[in-house]
N, C-alpha and C positions, 0 to 999 in steps of 0.2 A: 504494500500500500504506500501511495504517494506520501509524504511529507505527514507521517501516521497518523494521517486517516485509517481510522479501525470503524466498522460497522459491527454492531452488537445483536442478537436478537434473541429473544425468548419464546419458544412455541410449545405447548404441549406435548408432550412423546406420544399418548394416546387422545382419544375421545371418541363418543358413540356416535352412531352413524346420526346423520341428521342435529348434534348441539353443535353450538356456537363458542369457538374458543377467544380466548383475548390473547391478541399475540401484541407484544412488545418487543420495539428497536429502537434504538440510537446508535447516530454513527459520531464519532467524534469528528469534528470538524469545526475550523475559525472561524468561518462565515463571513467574512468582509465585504463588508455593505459596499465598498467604493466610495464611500461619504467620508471617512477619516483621513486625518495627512499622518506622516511623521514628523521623527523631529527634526525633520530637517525642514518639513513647510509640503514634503511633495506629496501627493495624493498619493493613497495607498489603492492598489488596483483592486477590484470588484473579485473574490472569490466565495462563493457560495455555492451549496447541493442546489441545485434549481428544479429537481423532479426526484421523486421518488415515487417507485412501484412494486405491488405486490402482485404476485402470479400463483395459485393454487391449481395443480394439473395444466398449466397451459390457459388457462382459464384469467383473466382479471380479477383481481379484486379489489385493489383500489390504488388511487392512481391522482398522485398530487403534487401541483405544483408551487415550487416555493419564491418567494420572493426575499428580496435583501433586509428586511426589517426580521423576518426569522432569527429568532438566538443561534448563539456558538453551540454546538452540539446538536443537532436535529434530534429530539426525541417522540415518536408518533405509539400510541397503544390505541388498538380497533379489535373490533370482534371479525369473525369469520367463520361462517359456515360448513361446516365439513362431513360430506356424505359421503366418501370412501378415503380410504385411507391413499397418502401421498403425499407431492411435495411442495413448498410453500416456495418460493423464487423470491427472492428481496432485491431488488437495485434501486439504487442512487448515482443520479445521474451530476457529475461537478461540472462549473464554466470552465474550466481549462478542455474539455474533452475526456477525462477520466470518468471510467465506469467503475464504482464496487460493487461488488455482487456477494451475496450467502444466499445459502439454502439451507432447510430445516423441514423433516420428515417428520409426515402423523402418522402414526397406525388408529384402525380402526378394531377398538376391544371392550 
């Protein structure tokens, strides 16, 4: 990972077919709005996550986009429905071009 950016996430190991789990993530990250200078007077450049997406099977589940007033650290918790067992696909997409990515497996029991 870039400049350690780490992405975090917590998912269930199991759940019954049909409940809704609460998955939680945070990726670390500075987030610079592009609005600050340093100290030297010169604008500091715009770095922020500007999308992040969740995929279940191939499937969407949600799908959000971020803006510069966003905190350092992106942290997102949502429910998700889950009728068979599989795998949850996380990205975060940064303005430089960098993609991180995790995945995290449910069993259905």
């Amino acid at each position: 990972m870039a400049d350690g950016v780490k992405p975090r996430v917590k998912v269930p190991k199991s759940a019954s077919a049909g409940e809704a789990v609460t998955i939680k993530t945070l990726i670390s990250h500075p987030m610079e709005s592009g609005q600050r200078k340093d100290s030297s007077g010169n604008a500091i450049p715009r770095s922020i996550i500007n999308r992040f997406t969740c995929d279940f099977n191939g499937r969407n589940v949600i799908d959000i986009t971020l803006e510069p007033a966003i905190s350092t650290n992106p942290y997102f918790e949502f429910e998700a429905r889950v009728d068979e067992a599989g795998e949850f696909k996380f990205t975060w997409y940064d303005d430089d071009g960098s993609v991180y990515e995790d995945s995290k497996s449910i069993e259905i029991g």
